[in-house]
C-alpha positions as CSV (number, residue, x, y, z in Angstrom):
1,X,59.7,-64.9,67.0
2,X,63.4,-65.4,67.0
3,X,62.7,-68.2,69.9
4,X,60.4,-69.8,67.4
5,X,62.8,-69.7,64.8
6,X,65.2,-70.7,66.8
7,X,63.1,-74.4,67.5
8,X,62.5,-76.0,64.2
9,X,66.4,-75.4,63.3
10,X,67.8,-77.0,66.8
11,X,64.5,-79.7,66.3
12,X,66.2,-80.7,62.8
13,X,70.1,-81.0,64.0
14,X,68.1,-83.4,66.8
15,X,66.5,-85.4,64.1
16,X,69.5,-85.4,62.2
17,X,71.7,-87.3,65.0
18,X,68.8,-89.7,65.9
19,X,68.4,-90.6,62.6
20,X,71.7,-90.8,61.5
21,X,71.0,-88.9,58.7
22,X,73.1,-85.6,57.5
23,X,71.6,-82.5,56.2
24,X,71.3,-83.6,52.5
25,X,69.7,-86.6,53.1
26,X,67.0,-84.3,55.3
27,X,66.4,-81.7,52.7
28,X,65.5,-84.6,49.8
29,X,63.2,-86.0,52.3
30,X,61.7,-82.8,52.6
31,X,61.7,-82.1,48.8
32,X,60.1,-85.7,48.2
33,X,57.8,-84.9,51.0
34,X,57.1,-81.3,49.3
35,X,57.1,-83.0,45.8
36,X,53.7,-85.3,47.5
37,X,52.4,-81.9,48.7
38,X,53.9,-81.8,52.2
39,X,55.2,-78.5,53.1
40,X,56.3,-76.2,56.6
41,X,55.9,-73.0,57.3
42,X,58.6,-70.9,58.9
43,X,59.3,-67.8,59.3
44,X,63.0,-66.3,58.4
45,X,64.6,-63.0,58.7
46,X,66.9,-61.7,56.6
47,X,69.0,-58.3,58.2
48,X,71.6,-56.7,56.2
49,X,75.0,-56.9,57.8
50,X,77.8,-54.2,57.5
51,X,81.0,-55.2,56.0
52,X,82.8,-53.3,57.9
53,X,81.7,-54.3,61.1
54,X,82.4,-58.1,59.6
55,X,86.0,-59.8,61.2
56,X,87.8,-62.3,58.5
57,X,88.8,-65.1,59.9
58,X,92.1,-65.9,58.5
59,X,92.8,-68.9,56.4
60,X,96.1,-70.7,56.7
61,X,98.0,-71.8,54.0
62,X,97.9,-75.4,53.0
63,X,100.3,-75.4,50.0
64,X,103.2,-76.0,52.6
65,X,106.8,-77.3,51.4
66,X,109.2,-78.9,53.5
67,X,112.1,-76.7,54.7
68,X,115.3,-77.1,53.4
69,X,117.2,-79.9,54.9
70,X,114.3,-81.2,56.5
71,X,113.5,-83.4,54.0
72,X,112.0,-87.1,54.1
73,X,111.9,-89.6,50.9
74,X,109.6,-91.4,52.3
75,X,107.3,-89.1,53.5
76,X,107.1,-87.7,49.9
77,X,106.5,-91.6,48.6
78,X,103.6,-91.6,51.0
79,X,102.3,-88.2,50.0
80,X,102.6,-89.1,46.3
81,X,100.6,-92.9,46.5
82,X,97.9,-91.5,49.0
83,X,97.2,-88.7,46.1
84,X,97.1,-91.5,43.4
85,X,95.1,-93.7,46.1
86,X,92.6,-90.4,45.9
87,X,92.9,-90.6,42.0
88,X,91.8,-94.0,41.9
89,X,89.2,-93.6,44.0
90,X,87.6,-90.8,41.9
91,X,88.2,-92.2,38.9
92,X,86.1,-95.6,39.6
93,X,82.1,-95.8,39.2
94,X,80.9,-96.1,42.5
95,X,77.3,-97.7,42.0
96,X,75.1,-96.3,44.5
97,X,72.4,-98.3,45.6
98,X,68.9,-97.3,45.1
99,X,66.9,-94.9,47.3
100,X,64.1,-97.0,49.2
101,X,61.0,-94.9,50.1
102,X,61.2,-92.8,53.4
103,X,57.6,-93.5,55.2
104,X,56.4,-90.6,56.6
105,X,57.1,-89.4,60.2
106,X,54.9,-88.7,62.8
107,X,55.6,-85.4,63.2
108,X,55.8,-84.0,59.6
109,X,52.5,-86.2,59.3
110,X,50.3,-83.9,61.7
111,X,52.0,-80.8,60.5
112,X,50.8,-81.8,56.9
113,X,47.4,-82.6,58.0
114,X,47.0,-79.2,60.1
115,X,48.3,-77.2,57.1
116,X,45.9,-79.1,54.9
117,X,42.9,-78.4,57.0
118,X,44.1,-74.3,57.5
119,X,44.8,-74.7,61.0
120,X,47.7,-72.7,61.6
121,X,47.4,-71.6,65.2
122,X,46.9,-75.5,66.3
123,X,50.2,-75.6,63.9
124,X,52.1,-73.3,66.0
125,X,51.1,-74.4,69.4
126,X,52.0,-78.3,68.3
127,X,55.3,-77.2,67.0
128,X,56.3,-74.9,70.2
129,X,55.3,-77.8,72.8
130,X,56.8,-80.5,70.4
131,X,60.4,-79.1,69.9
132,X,60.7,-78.1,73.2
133,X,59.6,-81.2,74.4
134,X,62.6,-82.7,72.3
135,X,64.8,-80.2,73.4
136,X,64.2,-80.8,76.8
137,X,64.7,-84.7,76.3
138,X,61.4,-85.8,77.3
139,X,61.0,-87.9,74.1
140,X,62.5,-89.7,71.8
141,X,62.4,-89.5,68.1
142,X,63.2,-93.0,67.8
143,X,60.9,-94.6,69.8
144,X,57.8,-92.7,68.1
145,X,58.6,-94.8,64.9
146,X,57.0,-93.7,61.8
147,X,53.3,-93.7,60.3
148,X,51.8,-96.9,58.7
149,X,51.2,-95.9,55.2
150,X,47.6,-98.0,54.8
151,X,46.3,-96.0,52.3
152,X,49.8,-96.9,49.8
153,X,49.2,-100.4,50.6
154,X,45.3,-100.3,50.6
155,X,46.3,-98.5,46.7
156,X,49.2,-102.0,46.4
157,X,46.1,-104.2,47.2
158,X,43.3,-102.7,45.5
159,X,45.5,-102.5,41.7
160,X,46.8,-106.2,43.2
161,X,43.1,-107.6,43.5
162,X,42.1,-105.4,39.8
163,X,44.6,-107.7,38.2
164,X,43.2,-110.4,39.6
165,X,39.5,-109.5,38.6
166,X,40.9,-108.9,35.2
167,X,42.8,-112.3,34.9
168,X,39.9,-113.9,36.4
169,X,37.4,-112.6,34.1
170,X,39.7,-113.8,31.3
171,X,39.8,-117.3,32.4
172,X,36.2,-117.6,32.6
173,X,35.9,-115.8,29.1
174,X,38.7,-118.7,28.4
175,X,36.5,-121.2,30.4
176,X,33.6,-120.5,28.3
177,X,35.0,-120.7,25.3
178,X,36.4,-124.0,26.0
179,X,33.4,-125.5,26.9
180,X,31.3,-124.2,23.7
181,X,34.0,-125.6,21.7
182,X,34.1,-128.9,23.2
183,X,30.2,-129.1,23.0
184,X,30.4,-128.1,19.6
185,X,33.2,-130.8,18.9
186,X,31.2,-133.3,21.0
187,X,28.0,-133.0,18.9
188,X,29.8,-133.1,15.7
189,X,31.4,-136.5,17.0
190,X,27.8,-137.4,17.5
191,X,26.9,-136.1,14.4
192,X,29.6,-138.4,12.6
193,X,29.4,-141.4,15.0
194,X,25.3,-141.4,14.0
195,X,26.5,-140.3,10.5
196,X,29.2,-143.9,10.6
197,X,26.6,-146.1,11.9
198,X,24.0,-145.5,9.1
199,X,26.5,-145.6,6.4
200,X,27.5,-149.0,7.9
201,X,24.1,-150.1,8.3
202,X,23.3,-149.0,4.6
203,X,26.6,-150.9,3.6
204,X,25.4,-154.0,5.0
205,X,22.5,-153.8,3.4
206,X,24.1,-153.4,0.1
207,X,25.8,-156.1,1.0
208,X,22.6,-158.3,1.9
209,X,21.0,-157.3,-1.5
210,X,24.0,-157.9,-3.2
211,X,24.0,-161.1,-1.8
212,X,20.6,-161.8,-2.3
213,X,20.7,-160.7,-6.1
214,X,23.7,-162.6,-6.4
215,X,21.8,-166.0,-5.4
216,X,19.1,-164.3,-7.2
217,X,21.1,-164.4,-10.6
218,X,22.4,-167.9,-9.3
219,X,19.2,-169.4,-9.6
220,X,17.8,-168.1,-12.9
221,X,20.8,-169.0,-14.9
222,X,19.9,-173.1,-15.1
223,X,16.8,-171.4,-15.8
224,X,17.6,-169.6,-18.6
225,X,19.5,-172.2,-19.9
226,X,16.4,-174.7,-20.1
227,X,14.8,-171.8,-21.5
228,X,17.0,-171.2,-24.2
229,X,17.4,-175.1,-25.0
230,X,13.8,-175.1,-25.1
231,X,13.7,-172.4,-26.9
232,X,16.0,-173.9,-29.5
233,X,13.4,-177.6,-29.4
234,X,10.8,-175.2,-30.3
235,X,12.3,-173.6,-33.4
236,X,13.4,-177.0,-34.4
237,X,9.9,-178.5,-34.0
238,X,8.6,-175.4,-35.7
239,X,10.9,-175.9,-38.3
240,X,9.7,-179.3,-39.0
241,X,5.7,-178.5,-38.7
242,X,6.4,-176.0,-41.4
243,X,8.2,-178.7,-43.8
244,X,5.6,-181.1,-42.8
245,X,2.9,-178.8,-43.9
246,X,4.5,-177.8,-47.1
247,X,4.7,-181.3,-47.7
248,X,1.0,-182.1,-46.9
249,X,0.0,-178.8,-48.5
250,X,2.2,-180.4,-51.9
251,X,0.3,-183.2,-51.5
252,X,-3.2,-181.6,-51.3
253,X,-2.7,-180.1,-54.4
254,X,-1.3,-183.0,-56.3
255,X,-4.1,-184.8,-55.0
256,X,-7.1,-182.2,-56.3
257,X,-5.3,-181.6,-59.4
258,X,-5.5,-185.5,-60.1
259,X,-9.0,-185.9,-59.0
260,X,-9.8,-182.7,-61.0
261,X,-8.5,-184.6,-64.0
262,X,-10.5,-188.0,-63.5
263,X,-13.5,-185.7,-63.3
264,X,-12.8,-184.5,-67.0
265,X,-12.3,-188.5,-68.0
266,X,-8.8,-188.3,-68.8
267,X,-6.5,-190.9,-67.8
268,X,-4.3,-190.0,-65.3
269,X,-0.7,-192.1,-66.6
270,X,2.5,-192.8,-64.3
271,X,4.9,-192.2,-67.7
272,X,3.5,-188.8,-67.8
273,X,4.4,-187.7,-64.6
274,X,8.1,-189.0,-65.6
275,X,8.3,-186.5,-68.6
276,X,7.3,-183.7,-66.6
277,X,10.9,-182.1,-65.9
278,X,12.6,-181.8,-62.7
279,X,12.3,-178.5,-61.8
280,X,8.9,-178.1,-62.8
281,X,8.3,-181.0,-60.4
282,X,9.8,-179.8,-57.4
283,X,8.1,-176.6,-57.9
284,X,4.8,-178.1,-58.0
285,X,5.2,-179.9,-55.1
286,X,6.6,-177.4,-52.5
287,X,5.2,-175.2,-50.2
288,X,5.5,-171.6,-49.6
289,X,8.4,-171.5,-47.2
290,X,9.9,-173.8,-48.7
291,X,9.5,-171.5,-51.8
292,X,11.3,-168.7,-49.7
293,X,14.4,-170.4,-48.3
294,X,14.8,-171.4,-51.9
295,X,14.7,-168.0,-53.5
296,X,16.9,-166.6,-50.2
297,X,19.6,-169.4,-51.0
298,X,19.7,-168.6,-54.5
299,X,19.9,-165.0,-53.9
300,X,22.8,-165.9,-51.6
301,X,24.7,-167.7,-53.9
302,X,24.3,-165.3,-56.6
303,X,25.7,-162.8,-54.3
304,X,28.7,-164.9,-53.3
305,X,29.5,-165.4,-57.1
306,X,29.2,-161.5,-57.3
307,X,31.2,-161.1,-54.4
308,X,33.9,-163.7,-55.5
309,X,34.2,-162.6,-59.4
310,X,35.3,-159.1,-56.9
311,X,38.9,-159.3,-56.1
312,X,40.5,-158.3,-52.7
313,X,42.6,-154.8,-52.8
314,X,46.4,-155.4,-52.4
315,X,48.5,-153.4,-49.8
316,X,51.1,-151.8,-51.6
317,X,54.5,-153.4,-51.1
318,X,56.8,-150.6,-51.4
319,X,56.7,-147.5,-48.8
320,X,55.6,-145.2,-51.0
321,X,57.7,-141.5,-51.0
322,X,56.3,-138.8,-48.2
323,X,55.8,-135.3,-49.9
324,X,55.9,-133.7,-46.8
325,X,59.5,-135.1,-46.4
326,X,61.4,-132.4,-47.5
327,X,58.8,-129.8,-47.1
328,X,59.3,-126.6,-44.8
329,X,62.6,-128.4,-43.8
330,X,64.4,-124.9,-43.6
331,X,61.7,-123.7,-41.8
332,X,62.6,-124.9,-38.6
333,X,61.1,-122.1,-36.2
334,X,58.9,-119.9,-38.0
335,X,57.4,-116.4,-36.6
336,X,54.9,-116.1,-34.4
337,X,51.5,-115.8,-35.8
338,X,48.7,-113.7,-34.2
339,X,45.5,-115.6,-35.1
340,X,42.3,-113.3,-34.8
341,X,38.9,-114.0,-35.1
342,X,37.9,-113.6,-38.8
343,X,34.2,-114.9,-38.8
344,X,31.6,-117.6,-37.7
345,X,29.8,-120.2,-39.3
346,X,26.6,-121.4,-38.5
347,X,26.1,-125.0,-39.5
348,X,24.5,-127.3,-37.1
349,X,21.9,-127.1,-34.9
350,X,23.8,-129.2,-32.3
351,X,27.1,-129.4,-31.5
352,X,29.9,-129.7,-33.7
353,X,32.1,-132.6,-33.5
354,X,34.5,-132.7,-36.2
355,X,36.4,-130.2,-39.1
356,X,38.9,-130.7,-41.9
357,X,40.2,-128.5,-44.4
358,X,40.1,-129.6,-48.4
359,X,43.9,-130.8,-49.2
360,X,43.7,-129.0,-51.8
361,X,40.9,-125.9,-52.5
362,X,39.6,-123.6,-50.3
363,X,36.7,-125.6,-48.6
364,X,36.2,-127.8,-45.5
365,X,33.8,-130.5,-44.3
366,X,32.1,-130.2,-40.6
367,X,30.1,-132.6,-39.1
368,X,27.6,-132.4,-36.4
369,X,25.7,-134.5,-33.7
370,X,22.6,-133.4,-36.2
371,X,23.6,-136.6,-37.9
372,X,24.6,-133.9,-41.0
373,X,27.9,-133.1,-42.3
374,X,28.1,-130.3,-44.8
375,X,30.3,-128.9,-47.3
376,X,31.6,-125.0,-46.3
377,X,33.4,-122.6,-49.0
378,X,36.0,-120.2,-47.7
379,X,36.2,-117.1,-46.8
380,X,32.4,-116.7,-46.9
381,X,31.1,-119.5,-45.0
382,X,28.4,-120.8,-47.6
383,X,27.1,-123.7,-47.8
384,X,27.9,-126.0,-51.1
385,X,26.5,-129.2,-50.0
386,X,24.9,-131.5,-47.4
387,X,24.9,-135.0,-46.8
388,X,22.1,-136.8,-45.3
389,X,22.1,-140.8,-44.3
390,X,23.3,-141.5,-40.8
391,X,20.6,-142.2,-38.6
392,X,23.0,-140.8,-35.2
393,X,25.8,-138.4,-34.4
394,X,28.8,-138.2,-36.6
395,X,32.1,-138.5,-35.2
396,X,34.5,-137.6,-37.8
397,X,34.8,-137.5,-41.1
398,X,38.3,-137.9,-43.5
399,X,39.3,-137.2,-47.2
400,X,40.5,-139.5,-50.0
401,X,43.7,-138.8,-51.0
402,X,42.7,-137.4,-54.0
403,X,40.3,-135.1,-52.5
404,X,36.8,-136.4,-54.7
405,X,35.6,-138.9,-51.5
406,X,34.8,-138.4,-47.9
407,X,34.4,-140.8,-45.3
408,X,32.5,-140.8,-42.1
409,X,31.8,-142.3,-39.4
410,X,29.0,-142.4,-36.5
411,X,27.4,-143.5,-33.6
412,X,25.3,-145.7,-35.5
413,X,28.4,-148.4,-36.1
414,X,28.7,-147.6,-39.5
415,X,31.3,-145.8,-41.8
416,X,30.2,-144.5,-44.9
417,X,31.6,-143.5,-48.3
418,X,30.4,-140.3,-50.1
419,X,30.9,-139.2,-53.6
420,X,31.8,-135.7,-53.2
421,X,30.8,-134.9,-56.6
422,X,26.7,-135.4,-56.6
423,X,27.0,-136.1,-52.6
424,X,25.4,-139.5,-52.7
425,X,26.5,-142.3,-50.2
426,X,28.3,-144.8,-52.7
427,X,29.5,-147.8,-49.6
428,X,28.6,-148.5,-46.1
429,X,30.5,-150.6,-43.8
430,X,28.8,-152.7,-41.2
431,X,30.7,-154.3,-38.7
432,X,31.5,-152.8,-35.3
433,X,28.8,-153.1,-32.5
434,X,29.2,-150.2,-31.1
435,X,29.7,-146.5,-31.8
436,X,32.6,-145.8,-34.0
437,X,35.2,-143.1,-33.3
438,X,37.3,-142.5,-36.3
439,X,38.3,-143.2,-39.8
440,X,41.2,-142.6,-41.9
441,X,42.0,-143.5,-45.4
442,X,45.3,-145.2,-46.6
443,X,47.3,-143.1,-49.1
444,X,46.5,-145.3,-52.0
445,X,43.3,-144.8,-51.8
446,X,42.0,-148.3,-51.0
447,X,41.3,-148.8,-47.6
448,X,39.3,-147.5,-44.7
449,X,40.5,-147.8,-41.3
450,X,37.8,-147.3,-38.2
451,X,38.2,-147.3,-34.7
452,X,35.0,-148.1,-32.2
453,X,33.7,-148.3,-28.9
454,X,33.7,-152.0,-29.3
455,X,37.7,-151.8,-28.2
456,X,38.7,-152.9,-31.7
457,X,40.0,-151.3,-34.8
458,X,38.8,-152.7,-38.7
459,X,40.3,-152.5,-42.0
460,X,37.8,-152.1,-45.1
461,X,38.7,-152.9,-48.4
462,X,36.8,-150.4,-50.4
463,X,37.0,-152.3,-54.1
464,X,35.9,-155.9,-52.1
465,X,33.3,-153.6,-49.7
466,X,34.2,-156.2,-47.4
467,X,36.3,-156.0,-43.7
468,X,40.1,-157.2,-44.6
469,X,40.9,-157.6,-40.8
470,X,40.3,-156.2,-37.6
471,X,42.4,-155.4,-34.9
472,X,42.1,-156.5,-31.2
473,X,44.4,-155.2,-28.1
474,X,43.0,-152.7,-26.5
475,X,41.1,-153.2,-23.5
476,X,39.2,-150.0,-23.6
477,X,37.2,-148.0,-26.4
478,X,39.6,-147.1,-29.4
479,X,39.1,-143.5,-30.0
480,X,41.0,-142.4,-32.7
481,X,43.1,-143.9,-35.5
482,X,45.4,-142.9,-38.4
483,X,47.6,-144.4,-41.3
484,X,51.2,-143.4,-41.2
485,X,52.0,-141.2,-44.3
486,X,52.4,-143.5,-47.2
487,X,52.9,-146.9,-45.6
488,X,51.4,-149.7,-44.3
489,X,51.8,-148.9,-40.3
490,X,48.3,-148.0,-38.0
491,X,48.4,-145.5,-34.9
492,X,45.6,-146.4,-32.3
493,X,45.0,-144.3,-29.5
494,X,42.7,-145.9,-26.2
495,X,40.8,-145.0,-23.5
496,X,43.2,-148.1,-22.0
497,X,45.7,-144.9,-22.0
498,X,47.8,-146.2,-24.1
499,X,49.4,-145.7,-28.1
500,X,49.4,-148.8,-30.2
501,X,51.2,-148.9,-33.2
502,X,50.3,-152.0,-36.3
503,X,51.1,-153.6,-39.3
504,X,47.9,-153.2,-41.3
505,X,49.2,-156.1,-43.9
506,X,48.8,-158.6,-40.6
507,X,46.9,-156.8,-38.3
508,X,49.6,-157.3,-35.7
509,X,50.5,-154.8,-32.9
510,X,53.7,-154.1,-33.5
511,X,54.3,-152.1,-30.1
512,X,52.7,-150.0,-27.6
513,X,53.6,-146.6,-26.0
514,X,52.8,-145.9,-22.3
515,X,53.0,-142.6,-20.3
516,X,49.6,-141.5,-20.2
517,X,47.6,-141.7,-16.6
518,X,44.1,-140.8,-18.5
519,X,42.6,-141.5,-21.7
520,X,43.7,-140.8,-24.4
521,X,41.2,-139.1,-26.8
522,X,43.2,-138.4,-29.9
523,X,46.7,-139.3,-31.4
524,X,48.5,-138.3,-34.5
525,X,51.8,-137.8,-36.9
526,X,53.6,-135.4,-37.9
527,X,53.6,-134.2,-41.6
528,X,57.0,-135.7,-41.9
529,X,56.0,-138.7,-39.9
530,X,59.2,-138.4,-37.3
531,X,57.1,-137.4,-34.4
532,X,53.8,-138.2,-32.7
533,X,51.6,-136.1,-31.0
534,X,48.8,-137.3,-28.4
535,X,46.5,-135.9,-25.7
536,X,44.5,-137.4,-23.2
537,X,41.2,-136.6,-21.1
538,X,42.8,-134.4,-18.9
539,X,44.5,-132.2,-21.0
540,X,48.0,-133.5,-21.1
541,X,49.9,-133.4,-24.6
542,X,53.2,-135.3,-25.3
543,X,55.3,-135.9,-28.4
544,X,56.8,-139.1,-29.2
545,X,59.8,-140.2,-30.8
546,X,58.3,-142.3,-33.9
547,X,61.8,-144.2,-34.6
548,X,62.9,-144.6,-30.7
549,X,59.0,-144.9,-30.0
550,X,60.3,-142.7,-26.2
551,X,58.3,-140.0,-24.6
552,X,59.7,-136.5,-25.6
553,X,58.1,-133.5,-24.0
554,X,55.1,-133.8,-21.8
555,X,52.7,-130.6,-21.8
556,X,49.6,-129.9,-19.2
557,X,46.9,-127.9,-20.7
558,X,44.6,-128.9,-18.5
559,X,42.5,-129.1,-16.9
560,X,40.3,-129.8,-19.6
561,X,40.2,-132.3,-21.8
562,X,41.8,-132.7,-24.8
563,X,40.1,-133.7,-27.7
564,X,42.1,-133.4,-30.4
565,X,45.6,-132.6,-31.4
566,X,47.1,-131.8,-35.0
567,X,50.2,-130.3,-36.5
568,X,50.5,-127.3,-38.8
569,X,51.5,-127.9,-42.1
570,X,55.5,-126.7,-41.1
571,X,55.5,-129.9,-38.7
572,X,56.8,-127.8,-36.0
573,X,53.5,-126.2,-34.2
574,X,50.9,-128.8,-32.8
């Protein structure tokens, strides 16, 4: 046993000088190896010795000083910089380089694979032969070199080859998706490029037609023209066979009256025909159109001397004072008020376009698209009177300054007057050619202002019941219109998007305010007539300067339209 033991520690100190390796270096190889679940086997042991029986070796004593007299500087300088040399050298971070793996030895590889596989006795008779064999110097150490490790870089290429199985798959997932997506993107090109061609097909057959309609129209204009100049020969030659058979039908009776007297044997006398008076004449000789056009002309003419014994309205001169000057003037910012629902009304049976309160009791007008407008007391909502006449939807509706008239307008181009005391229709204006918008009265009480679709503006003189002028500018419809508080001066807002302000006395625009980018759908003054509020179809708001006619605030409700903008009675809220 002590001969066995005696092998594996002489077989290490022989491994340790061929592989230049020290003891340490040996026992963390063999902890590594351990730590991968290589171990040895070996038998130690472990005798008790006596103390006594135990010789000291003795130490000698390094703390030596230099005799006496025997002293050398230099040998002291020497002593003292090898000792800081030491210092230095303990004191720096030596970076030691990284352990590389230790492959496995021959040797220690068969020992673990008989140790594994419980074969001790094959163990014992392979470590006998082998370190003796060693000891004797029939082989090398070096020259057995060390075991391949396959099986770490089998591991190496098999993880190597996953990640490349992995990455692979990824590209062709990568791939795939590529080429769905370009598919996809080449049939929608397809898609658009078929999608291109028929809209440019379809446009050039617009284009064709519209050609072909435009030759179309080319050619039936000298048509209609002969048509219409032969249409005019006609009425003129129609014209003329109706006086011509008047006249014959005259004559027919002239003649059967006479023979009708020569029949009763009286004599039929020249001088009596003279006496007959004129009139009397001419009636018995005309026909029955003839007859007509004479009644319609009289009726004309008496109707002109009606019309002319009416005089025109004057505008008034003088600007006449603003009540609403002064008023609320301390009241610059009032509180806020929190409006709440208080009731509804149920007027109309379609929608309801327009609503103005009473200047001065507790009742409002509302009109509808039911061609109705009715009379509404406050607070409960009933119903004091309805007015009936318009044959299409109302558009709005405005009091006489002294509260005892309305006026309306419609969609069947008229305004109308209305007595709001018995709620008969007392005037209707006929004029525009197309819907009307709006309608405003003048302050004294005179005049009528509308605005139409037609893109112009009239003034009505309500004691001549005749149009006093009409005002053209705008480009577009003319949707709502106003008189500035006690004066002479028009505010026009137009679908042309623009504010027109005019002298009613001349019908002259006297300027124009730009800043609106849609239409504008409703436009009016303050109470105190300094400021001018307008919004358009997309819900934009903006006040105006009147007396430096400049934009000052622009406000976007939107985006809905606007229909209609007003100021409370303080001026300050619109």
């Amino acid at each position: 046993m002590a001969a066995k033991q005696g092998l594996p520690t002489l077989a290490l100190r022989v491994l340790e000088e061929a592989l230049g390796m020290g003891l340490t270096a040996a026992r963390d190889t063999a902890e590594a190896v351990a730590a991968e679940g290589a171990y040895y086997l070996e038998q130690v042991t472990v005798t008790e010795a006596s103390e006594d029986d135990y010789e000291y070796e003795e130490i000698p004593d390094d703390n030596f000083s230099i005799p006496e007299g025997e002293e050398d500087l230099a040998k002291a300088i020497q002593m003292v910089q090898e000792q800081a040399t030491d210092t230095q050298i303990l004191e720096q971070k030596t970076v030691l380089p990284s352990k590389q793996p230790v492959p496995e030895v021959i040797e220690d590889f068969l020992c673990n694979f008989l140790i594994k596989m419980g074969m001790t006795r094959t163990l014992d008779c392979f470590q006998s032969e082998w370190y003796e064999l060693i000891q004797k110097g029939l082989t090398e150490l070096r020259d057995l070199g060390n075991v391949p490790d396959v099986y770490t870089q089998n591991m190496l290429l098999e993880n190597e080859n996953k990640n490349l199985k992995k990455d692979l798959k990824h590209y062709k997932q990568a791939a795939d998706k590529a080429r769905e997506d370009l598919l996809k993107t080449q049939k929608e090109r397809d898609f658009h490029r078929m999608h291109h061609k028929r809209i440019v097909q379809e446009k050039n057959k617009l284009i064709n037609d519209l050609k072909g309609l435009k030759l179309h129209y080319a050619s039936y204009e000298p048509t209609i023209r002969v048509l219409h100049e032969k249409h005019h020969t006609l009425l003129k030659q129609k014209m003329l066979t109706s006086l011509e058979r008047d006249r014959a039908v005259g004559q027919i009776s002239g003649l059967q009256a006479t023979l009708k007297n020569m029949e009763m044997g009286h004599n039929y006398h020249a001088s009596e025909i003279r006496v007959v008076p004129k009139r009397e004449k001419e009636n018995a000789l005309e026909g029955p159109t003839q007859k007509g056009l004479r009644e319609a002309r009289e009726k004309n003419k008496s109707n002109t001397k009606i019309k002319d014994n009416t005089k025109d309205s004057e505008f008034p001169t003088d600007m006449q004072p603003n009540p609403n000057l002064y008023l609320y003037k301390e009241n610059i910012c009032p509180a806020k008020v929190d409006y709440k629902l208080n009731n509804i009304f149920r007027l109309h049976e379609l929608p309801v376009s327009c609503i103005i309160m009473h200047p001065c009791k507790d009742i409002l007008i509302s009109c509808g698209e039911d061609r109705l407008w009715k009379v509404v007391g406050l607070p409960k909502g009933n119903v004091l009177l309805t007015g009936f006449g318009h044959t299409d939807w109302l558009s709005d509706c405005c009091f006489h300054p002294s509260g005892n008239k309305l006026a309306t307008s419609s969609g069947d181009t008229t305004v109308k007057l209305w007595d709001l005391s018995k709620g008969n229709c007392i005037l209707t204006f006929e004029g525009h050619n197309h819907a009307v918008w709006s309608c405003t009265w003048h302050s004294c009480g005179d005049f009528v202002a509308s605005s139409s679709l037609d893109t112009t503006s009239k003034i009505w003189d309500v004691n001549s019941e005749r149009c006093r002028c009409t005002l053209y500018g705008h480009v577009d419809s003319v949707n709502s219109i106003e008189f500035f508080p006690g004066s002479n001066t028009l505010l026009t807002g137009s679908a042309d998007k623009t504010l027109s302000v005019w002298d009613a006395r001349t019908g002259n625009c006297e300027q124009s305010l730009y800043g609106h980018m849609h239409s504008v759908n409703d436009a009016t003054f303050t109470p105190r007539g300094h400021m001018i509020a307008s919004c358009d179809a997309c819900g934009v708001i903006k006040l105006w300067d009147f007396r430096k006619l400049l934009p000052i605030v622009s406000i976007d409700v939107g985006p809905s339209p606007g229909n209609e903008v007003n100021f409370d009675s303080s001026g300050v809220k619109a």
